[in-house]
N, CA, C and O of each residue as an XYZ file, in Angstrom:
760
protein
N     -59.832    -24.769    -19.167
C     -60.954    -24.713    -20.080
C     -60.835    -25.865    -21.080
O     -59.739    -25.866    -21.639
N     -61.601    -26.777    -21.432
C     -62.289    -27.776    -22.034
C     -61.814    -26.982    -23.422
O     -61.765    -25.753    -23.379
N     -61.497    -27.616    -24.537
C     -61.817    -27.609    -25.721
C     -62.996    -28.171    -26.411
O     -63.543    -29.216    -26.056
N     -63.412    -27.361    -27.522
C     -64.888    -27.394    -28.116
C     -64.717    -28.480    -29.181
O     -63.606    -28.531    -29.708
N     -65.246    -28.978    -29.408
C     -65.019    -30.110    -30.482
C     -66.244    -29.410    -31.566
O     -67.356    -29.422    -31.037
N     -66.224    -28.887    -32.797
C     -67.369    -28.981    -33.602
C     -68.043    -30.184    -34.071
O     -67.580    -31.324    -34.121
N     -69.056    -29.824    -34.366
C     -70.016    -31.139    -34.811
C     -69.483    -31.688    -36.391
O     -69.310    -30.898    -37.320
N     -69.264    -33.157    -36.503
C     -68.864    -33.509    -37.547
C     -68.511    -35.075    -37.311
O     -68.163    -35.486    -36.204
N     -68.634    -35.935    -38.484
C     -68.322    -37.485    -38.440
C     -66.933    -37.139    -38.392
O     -66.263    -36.905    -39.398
N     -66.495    -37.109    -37.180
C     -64.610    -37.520    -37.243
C     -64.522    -38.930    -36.762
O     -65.053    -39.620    -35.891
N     -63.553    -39.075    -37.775
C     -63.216    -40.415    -37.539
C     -61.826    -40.639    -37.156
O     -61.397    -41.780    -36.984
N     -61.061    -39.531    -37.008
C     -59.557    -39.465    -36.808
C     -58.986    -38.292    -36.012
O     -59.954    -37.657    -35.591
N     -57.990    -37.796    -35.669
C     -57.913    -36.418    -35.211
C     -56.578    -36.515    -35.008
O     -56.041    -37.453    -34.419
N     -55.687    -35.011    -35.757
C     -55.019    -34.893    -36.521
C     -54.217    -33.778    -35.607
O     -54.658    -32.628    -35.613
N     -53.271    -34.033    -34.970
C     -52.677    -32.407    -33.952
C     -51.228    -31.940    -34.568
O     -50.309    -32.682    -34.915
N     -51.267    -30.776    -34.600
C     -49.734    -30.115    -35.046
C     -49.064    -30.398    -33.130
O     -49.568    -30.521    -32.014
N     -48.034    -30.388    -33.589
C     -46.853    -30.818    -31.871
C     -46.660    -29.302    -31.415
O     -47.497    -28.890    -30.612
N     -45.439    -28.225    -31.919
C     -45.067    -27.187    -31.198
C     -46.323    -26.254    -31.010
O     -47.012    -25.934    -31.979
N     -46.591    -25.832    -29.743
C     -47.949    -24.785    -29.493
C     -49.344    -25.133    -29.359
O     -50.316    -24.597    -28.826
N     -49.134    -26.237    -30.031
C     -50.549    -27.181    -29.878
C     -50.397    -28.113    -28.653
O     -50.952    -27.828    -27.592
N     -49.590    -29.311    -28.809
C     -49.665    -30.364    -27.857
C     -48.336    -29.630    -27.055
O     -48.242    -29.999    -25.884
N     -47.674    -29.006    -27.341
C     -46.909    -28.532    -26.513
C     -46.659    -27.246    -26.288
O     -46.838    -26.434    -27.195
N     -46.241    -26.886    -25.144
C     -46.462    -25.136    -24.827
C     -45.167    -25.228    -24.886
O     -44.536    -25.471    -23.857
N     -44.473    -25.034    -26.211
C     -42.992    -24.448    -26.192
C     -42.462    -24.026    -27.186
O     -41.358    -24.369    -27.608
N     -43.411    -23.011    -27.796
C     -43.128    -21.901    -28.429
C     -41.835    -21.111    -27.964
O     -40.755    -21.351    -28.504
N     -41.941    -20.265    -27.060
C     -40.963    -19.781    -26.179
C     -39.696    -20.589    -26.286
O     -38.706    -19.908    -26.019
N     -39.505    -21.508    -26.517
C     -38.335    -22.378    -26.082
C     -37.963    -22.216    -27.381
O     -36.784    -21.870    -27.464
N     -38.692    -22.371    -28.759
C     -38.190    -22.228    -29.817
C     -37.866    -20.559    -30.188
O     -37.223    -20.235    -31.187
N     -38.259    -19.871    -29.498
C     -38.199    -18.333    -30.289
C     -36.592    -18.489    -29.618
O     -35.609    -18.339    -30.343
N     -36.467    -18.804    -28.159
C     -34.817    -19.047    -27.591
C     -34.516    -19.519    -28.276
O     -34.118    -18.608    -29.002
N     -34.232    -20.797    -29.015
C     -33.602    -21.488    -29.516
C     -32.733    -20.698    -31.196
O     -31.571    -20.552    -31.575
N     -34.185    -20.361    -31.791
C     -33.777    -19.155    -32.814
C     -33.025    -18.193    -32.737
O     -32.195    -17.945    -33.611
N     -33.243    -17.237    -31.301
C     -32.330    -16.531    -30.855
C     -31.043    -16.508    -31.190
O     -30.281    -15.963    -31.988
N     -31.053    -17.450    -30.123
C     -29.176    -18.141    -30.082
C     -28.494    -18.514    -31.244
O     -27.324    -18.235    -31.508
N     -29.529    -19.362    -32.145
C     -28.816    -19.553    -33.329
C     -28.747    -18.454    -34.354
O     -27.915    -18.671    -35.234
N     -29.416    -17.328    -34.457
C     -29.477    -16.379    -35.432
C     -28.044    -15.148    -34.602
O     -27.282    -14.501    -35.321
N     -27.999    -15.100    -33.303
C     -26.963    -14.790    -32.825
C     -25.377    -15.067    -32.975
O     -24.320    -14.443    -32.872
N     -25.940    -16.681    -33.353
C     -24.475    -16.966    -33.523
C     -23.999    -16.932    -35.200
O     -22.793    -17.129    -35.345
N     -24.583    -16.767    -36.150
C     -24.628    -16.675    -37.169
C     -24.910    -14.742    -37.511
O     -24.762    -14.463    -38.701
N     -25.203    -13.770    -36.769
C     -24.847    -12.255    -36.752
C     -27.007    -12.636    -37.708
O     -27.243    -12.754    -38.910
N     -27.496    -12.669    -37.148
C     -28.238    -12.624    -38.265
C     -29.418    -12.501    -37.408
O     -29.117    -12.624    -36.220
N     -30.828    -12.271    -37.650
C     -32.321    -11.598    -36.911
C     -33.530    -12.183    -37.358
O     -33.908    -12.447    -38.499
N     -34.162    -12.364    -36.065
C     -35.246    -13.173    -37.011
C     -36.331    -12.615    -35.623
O     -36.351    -13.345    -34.632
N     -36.990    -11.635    -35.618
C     -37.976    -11.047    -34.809
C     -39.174    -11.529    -33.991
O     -39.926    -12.229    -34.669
N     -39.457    -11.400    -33.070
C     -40.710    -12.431    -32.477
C     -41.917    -12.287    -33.405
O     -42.498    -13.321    -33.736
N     -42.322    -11.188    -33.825
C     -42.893    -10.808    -34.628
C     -43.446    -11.935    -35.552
O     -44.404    -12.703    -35.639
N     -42.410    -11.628    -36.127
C     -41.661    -12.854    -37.522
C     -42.215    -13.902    -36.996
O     -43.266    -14.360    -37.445
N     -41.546    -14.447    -35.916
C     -41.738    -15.741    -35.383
C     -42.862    -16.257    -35.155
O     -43.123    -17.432    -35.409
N     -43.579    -15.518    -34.699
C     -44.934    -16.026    -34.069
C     -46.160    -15.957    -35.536
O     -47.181    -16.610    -35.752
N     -45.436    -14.799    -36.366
C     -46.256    -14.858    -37.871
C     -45.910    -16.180    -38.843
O     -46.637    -16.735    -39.667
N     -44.327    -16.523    -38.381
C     -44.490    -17.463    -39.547
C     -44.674    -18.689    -38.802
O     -43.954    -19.567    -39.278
N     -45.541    -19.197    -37.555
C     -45.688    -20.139    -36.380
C     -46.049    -21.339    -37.459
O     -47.082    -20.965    -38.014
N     -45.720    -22.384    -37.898
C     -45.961    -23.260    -38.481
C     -45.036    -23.953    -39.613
O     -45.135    -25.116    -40.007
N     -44.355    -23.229    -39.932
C     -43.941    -23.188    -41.390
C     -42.168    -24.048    -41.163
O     -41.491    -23.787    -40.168
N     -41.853    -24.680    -41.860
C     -40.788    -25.947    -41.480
C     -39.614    -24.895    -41.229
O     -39.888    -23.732    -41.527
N     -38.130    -25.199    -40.634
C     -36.808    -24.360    -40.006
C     -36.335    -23.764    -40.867
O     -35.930    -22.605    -40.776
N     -36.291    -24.884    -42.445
C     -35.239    -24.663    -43.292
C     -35.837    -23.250    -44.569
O     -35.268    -22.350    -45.188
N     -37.255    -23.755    -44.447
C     -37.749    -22.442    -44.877
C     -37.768    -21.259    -44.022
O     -38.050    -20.130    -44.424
N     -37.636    -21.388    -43.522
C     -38.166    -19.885    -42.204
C     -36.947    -19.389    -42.495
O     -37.094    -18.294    -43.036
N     -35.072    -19.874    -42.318
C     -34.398    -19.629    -42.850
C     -33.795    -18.864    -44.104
O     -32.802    -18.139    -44.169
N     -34.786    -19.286    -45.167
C     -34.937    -18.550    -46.624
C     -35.670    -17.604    -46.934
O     -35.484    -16.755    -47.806
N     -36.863    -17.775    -45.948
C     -37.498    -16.098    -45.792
C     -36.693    -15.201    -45.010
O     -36.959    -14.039    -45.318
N     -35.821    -15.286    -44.126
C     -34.755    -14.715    -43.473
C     -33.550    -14.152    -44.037
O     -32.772    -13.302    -43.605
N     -33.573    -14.705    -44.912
C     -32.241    -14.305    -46.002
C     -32.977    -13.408    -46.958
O     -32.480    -12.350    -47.348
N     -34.363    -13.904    -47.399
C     -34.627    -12.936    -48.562
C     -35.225    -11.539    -47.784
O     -35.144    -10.360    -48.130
N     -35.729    -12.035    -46.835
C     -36.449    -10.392    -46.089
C     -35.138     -9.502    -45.720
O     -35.279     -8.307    -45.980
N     -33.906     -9.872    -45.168
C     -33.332     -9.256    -44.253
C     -32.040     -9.431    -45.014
O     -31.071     -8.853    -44.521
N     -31.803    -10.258    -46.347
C     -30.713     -9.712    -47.433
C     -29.745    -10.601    -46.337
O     -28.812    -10.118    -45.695
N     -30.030    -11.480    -46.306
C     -28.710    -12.312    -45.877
C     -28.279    -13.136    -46.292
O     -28.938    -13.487    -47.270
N     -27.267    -13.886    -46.080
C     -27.038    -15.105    -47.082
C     -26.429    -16.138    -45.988
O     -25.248    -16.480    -45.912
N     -27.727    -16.648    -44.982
C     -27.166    -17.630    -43.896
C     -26.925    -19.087    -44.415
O     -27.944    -19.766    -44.292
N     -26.254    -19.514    -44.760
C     -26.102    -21.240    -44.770
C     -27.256    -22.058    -44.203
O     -27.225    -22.328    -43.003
N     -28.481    -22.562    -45.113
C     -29.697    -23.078    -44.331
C     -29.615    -23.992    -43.807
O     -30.342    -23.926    -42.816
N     -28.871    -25.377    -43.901
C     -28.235    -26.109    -43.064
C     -27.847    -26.122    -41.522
O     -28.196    -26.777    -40.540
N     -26.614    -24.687    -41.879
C     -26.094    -24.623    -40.776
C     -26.866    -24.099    -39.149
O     -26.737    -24.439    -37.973
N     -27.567    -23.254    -39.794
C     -28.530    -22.168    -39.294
C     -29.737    -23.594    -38.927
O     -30.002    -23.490    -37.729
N     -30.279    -24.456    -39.354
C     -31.384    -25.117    -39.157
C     -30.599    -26.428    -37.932
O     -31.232    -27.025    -37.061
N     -29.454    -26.546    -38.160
C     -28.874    -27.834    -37.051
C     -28.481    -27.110    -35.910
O     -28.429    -27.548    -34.761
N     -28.072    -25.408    -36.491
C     -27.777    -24.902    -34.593
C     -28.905    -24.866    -33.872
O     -29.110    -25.197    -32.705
N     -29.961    -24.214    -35.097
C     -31.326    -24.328    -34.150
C     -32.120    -25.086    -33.179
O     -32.847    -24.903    -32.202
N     -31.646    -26.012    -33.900
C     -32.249    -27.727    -33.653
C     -31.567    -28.044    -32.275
O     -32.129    -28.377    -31.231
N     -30.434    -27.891    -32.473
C     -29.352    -27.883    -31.040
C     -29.984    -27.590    -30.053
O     -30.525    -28.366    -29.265
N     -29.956    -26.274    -30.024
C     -30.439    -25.660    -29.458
C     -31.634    -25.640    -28.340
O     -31.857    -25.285    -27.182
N     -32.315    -26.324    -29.585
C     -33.977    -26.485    -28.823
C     -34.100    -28.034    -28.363
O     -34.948    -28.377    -27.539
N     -33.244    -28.891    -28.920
C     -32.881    -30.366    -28.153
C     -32.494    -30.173    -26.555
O     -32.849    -30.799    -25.556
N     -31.667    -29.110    -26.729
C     -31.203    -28.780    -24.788
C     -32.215    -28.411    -24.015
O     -32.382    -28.643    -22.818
N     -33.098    -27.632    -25.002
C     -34.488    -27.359    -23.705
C     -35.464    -28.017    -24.143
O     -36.514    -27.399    -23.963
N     -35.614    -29.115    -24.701
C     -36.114    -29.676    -24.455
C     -37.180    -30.390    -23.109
O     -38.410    -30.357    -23.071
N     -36.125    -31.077    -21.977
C     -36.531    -31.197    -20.472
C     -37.504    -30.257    -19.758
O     -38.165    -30.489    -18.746
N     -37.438    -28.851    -20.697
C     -38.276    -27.806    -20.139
C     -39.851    -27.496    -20.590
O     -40.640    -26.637    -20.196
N     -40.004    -28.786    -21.796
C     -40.827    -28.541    -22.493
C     -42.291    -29.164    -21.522
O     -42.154    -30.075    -20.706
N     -43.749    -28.437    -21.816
C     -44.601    -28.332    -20.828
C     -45.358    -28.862    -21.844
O     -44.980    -29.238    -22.954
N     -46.928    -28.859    -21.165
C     -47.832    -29.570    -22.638
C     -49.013    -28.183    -22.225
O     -49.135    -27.351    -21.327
N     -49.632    -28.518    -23.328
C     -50.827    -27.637    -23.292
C     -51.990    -28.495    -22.854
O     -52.819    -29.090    -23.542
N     -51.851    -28.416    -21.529
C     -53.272    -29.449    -20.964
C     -54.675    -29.947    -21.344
O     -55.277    -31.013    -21.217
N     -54.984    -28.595    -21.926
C     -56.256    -29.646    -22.149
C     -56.261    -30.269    -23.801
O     -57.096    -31.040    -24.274
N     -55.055    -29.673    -24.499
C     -55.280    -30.718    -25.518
C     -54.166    -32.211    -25.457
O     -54.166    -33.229    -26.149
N     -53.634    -31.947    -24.764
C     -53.065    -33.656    -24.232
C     -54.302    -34.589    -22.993
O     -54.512    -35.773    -22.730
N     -54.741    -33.557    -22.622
C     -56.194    -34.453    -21.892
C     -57.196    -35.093    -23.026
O     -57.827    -36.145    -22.926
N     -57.175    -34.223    -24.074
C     -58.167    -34.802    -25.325
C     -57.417    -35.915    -26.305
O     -57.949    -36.468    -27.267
N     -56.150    -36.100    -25.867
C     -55.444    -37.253    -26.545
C     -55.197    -38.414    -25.889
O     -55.117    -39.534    -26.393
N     -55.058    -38.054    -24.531
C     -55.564    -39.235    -23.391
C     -56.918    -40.007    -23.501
O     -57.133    -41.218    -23.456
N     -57.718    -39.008    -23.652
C     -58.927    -39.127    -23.386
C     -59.593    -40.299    -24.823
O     -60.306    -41.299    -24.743
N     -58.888    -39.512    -26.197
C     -59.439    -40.466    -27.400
C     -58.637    -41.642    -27.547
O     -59.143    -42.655    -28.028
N     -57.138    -41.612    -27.092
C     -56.166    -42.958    -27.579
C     -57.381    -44.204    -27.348
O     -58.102    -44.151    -26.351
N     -57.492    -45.053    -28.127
C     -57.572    -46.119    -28.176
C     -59.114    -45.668    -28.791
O     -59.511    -46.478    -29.628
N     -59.856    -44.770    -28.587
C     -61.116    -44.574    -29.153
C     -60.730    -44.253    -30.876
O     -61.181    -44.750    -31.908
N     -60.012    -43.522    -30.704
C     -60.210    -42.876    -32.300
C     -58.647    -42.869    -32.943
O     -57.751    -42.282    -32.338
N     -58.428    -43.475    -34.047
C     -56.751    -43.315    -34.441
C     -56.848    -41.402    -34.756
O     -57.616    -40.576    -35.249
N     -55.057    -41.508    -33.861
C     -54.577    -39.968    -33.714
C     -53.486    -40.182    -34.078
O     -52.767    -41.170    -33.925
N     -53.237    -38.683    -34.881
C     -51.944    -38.564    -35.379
C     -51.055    -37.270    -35.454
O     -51.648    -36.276    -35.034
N     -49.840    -37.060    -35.867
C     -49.301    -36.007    -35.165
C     -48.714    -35.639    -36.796
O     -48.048    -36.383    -37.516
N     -49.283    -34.016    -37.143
C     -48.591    -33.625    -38.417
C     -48.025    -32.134    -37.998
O     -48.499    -31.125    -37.475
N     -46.735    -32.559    -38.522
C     -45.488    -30.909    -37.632
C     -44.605    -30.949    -38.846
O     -44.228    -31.870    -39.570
N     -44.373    -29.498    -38.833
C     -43.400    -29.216    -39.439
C     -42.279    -29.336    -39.144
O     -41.383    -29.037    -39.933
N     -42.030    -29.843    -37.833
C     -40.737    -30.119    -37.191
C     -40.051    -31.315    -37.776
O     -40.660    -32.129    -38.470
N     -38.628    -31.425    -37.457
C     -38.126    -32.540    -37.713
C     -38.114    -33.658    -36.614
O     -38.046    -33.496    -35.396
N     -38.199    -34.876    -37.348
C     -38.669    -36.233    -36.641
C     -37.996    -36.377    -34.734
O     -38.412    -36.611    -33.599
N     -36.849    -36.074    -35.410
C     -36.224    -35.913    -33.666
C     -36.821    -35.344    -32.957
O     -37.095    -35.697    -31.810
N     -37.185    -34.219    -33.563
C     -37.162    -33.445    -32.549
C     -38.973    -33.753    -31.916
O     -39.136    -33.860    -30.700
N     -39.852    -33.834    -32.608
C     -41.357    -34.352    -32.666
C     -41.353    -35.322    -31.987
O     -42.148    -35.521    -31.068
N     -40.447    -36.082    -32.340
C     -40.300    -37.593    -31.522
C     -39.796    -37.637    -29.754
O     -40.167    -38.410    -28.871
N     -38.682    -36.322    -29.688
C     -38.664    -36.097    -28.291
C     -39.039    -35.467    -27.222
O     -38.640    -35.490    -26.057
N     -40.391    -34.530    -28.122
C     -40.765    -33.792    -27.705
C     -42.264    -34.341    -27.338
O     -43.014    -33.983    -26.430
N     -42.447    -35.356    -28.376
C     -44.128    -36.479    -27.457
C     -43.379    -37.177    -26.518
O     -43.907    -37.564    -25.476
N     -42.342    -37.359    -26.740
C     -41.578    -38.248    -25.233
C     -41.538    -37.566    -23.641
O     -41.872    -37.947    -22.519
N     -40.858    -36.196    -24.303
C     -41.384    -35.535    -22.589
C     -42.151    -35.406    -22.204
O     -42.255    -35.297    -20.982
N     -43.464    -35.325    -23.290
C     -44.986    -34.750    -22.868
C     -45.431    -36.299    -22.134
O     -46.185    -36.184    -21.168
N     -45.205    -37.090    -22.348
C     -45.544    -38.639    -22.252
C     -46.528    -39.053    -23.276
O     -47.267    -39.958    -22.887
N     -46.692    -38.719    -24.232
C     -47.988    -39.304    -24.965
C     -47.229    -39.820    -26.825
O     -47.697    -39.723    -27.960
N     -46.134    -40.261    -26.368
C     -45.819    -40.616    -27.888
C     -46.022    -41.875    -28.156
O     -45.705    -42.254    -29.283
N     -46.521    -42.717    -27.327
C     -47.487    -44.000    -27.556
C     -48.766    -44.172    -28.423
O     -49.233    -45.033    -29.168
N     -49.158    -42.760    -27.901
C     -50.437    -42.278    -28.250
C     -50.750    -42.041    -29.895
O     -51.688    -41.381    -30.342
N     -50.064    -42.514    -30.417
C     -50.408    -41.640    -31.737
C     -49.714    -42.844    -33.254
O     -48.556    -43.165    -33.523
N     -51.022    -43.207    -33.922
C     -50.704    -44.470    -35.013
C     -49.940    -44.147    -36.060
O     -49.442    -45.106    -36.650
N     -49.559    -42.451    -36.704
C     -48.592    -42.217    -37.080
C     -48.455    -40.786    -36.796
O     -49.235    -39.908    -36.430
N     -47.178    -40.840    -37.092
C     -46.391    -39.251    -36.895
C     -45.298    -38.810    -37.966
O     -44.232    -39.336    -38.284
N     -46.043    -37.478    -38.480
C     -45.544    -37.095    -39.885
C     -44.890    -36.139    -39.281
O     -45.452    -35.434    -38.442
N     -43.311    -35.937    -39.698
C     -42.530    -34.828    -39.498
C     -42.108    -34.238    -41.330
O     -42.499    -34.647    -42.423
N     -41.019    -32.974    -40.868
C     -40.858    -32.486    -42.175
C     -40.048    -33.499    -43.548
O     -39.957    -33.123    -44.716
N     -39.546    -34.803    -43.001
C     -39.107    -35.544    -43.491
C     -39.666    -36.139    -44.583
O     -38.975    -36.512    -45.530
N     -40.942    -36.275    -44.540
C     -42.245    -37.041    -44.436
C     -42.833    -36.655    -45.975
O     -43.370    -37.512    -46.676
N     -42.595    -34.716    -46.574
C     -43.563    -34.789    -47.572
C     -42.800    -32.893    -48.124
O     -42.529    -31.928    -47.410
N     -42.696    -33.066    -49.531
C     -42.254    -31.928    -50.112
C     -42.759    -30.584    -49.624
O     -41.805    -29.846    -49.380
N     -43.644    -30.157    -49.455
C     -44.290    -28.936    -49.264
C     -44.974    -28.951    -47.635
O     -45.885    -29.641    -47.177
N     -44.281    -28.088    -47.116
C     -45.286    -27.694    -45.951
C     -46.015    -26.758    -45.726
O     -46.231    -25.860    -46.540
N     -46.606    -26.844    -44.350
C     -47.747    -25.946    -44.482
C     -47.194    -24.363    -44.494
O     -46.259    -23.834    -43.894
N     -48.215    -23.823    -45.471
C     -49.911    -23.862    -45.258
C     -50.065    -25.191    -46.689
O     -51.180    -25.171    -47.211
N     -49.393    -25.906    -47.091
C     -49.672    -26.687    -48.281
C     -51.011    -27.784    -47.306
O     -51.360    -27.457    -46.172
N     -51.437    -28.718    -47.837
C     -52.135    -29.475    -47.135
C     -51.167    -30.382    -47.136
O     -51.842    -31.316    -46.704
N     -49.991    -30.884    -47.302
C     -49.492    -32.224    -47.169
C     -49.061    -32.939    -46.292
O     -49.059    -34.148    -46.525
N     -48.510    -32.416    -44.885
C     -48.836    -32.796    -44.074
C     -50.161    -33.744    -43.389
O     -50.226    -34.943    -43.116
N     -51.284    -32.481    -43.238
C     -52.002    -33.640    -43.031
C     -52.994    -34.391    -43.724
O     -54.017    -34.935    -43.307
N     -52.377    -34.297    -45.137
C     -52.951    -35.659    -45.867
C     -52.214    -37.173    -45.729
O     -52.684    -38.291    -45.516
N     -50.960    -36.725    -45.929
C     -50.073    -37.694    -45.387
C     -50.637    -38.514    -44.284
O     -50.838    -39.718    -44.446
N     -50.925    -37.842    -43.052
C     -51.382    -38.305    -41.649
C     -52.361    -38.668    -41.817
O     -52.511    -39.676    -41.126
N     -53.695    -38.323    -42.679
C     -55.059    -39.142    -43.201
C     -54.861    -40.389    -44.001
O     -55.530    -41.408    -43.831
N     -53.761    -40.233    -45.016
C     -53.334    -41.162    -45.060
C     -52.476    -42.858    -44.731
O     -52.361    -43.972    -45.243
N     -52.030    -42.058    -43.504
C     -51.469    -43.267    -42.818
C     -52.356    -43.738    -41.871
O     -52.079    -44.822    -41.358
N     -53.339    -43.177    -41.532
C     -54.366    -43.328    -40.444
C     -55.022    -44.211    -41.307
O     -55.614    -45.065    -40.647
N     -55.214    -44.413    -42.993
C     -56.568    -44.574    -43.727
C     -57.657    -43.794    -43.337
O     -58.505    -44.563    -42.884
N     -57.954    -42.908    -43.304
C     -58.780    -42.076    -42.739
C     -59.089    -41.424    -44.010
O     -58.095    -41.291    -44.724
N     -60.733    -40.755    -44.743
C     -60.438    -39.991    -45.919
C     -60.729    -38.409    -45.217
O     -61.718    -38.081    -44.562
N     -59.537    -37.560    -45.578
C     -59.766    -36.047    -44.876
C     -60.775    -35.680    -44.260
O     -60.733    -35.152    -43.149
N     -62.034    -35.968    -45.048
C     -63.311    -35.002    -44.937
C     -63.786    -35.680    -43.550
O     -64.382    -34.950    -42.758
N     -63.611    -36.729    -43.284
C     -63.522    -37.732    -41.981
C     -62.467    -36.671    -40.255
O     -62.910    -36.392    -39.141
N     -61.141    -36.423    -40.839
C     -60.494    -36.274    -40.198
C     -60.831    -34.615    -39.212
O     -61.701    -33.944    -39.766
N     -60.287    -34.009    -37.986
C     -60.613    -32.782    -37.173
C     -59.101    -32.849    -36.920
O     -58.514    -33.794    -36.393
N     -58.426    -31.441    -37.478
C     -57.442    -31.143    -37.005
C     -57.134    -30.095    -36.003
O     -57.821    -29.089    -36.178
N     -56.135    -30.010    -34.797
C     -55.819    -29.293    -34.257
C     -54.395    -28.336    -34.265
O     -53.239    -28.732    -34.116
N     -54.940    -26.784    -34.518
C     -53.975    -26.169    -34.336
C     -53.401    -24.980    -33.859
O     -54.105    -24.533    -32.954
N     -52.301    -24.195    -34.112
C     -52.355    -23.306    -33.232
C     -52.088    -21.959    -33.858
O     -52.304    -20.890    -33.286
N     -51.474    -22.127    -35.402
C     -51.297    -20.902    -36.300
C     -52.309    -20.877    -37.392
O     -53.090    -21.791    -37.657
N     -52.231    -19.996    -37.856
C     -53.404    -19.372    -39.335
C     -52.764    -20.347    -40.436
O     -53.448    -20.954    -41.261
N     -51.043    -20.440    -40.326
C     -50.972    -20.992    -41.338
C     -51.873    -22.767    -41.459
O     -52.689    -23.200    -42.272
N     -51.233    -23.374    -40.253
C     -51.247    -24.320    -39.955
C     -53.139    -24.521    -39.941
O     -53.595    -25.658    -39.815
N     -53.864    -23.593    -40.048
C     -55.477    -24.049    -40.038
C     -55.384    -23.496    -41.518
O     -56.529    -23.339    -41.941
N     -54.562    -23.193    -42.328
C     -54.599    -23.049    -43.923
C     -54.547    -24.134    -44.513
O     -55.165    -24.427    -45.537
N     -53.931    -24.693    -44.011
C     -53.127    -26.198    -44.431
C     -54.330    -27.020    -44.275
O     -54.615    -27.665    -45.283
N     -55.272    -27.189    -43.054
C     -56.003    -27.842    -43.031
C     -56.980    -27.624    -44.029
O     -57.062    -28.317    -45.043
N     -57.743    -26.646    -43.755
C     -58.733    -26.413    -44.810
C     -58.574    -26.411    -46.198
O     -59.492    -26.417    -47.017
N     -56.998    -26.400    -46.506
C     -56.631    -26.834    -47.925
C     -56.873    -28.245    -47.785
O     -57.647    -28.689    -48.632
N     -56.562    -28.820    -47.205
C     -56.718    -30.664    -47.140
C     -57.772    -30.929    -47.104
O     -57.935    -32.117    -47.381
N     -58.878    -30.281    -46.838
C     -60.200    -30.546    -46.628
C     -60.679    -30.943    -44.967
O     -61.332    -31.985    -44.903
N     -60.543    -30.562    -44.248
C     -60.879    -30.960    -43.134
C     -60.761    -29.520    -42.243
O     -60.092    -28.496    -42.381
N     -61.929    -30.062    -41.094
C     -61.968    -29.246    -40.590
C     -61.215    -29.190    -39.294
O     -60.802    -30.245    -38.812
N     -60.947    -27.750    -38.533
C     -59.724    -27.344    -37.438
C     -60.139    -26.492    -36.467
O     -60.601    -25.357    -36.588
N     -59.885    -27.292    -35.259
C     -60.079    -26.468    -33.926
C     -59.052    -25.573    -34.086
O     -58.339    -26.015    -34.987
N     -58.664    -24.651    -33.712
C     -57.766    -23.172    -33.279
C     -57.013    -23.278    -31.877
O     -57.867    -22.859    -31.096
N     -56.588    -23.401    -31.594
C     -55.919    -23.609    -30.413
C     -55.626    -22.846    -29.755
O     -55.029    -23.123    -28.714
């Protein structure tokens, strides 16, 4: 199935990476797993799929304060990371929105705003093949507050030169279409 584009002057278009351009959600709820396992500690699919957007090191601190733990956020955010670097190779794309990034490269500047960290964003447009594709790419490195904040993808309007109200973002959580509509722009749902 085709994705719907709403009507609007876009002049840019703006995609979150995990769940959006890539179908590997799953790979991260494993990845959490293992690392909340190895640290005695729980973090529920539930959870997971509610807090779908939101950067490692925080998800971490809601984990400690919901569930009264006191995990090392560091430690807990680099096993994770580990983790999900190994399955990586397994990672799949979500077809028809990597067909709509094929389809605009060179028509329209695209850009990639994730809460993920740069590595991992960076190796994860590499398996998909489309990390050519995209004039900048904002990871959590990138900007104090993540989503649902808008800074992400102002950042990415910004490096595009693009002004928001211009820009169509794509995504795949509530938070992550919070974020947008805080930035001013409008968001396909994924």
């Amino acid at each position: 199935m085709a994705l719907s584009l709403p009507a609007g002057d876009f002049r840019a278009f703006i995609f979150d990476c995990d769940g959006t351009l890539a179908d590997n959600m799953p790979l991260h709820y494993e990845a959490w797993s293992r690392a909340m396992t190895d640290f005695d500690g729980l973090y529920p699919a539930e959870l997971f799929y509610e807090w779908g957007g939101v950067p490692t090191a925080e998800i971490v601190r809601r984990l400690n304060a919901r569930f009264g733990l006191a995990l090392e956020v560091d430690e807990v955010v680099l096993r994770k990371e580990h983790y999900y670097r190994a399955s990586i190779p397994r990672v799949v794309a979500k077809p028809d929105v990597v067909a709509l990034v094929r389809d605009y490269h060179g028509r329209l500047p695209l850009a990639v705003a994730s809460g993920g960290h740069r590595d991992l964003v960076d190796r994860t447009l590499r398996a998909l093949g489309i990390a050519d594709c995209f004039q900048a790419v904002v990871a959590a490195e990138d900007y104090d507050r993540g989503k649902p904040h808008p800074d992400p993808f102002l950042t990415a309007a910004e490096r595009l030169r693009v002004a928001p109200a211009h820009c169509l973002v794509f995504e795949d959580t509530a938070t992550g279409a919070e974020a947008a509509r805080a930035a001013g722009m409008a968001c396909v749902l994924v």
